[in-house]
C-alpha positions as MATLAB code, in Angstrom:
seq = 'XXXXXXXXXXXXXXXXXXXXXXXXXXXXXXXXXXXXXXXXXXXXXX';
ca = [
       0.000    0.000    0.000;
       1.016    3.200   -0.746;
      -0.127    6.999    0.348;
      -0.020    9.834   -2.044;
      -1.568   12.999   -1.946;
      -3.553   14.755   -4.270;
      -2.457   17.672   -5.581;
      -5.102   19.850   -6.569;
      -4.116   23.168   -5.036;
      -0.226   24.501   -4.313;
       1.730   23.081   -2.005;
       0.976   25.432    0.887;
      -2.816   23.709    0.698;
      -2.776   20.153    0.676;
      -5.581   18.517    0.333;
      -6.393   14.593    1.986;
      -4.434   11.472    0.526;
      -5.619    8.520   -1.366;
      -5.112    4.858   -0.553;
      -3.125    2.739   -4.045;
      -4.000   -0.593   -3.176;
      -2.200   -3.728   -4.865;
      -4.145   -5.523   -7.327;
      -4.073   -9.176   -6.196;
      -5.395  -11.819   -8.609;
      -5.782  -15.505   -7.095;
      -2.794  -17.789   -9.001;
      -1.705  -21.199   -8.245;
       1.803  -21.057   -7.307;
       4.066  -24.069   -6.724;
       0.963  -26.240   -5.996;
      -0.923  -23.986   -4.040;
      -3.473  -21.432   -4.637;
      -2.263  -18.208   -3.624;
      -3.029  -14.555   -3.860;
      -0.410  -12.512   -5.743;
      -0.132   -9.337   -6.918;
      -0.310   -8.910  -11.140;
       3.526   -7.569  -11.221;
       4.505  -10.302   -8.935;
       2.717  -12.718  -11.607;
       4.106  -10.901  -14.794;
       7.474  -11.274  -12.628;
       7.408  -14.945  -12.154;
       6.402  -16.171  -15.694;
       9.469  -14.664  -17.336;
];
């Protein structure tokens, strides 16, 4: 997870910041069904 803020206004104003969750897609890994996140997954099948 990351935080980042959103920067509608200048820098003396900031506003609230937004949640980036990871995007994690079910995959069966070494025999078991695991969740993983999609660079993890574009990672491993190189």
């Amino acid at each position: 997870m990351a935080n980042k803020r959103k920067l509608l206004r200048g820098n003396y104003n900031p506003v609230n910041r937004y949640k980036k969750s990871v995007n994690l897609q079910w995959a069966v890994w070494n025999g078991k069904r695991t969740q993983l996140c999609t660079s993890c997954i574009k990672a491993l099948t190189k």
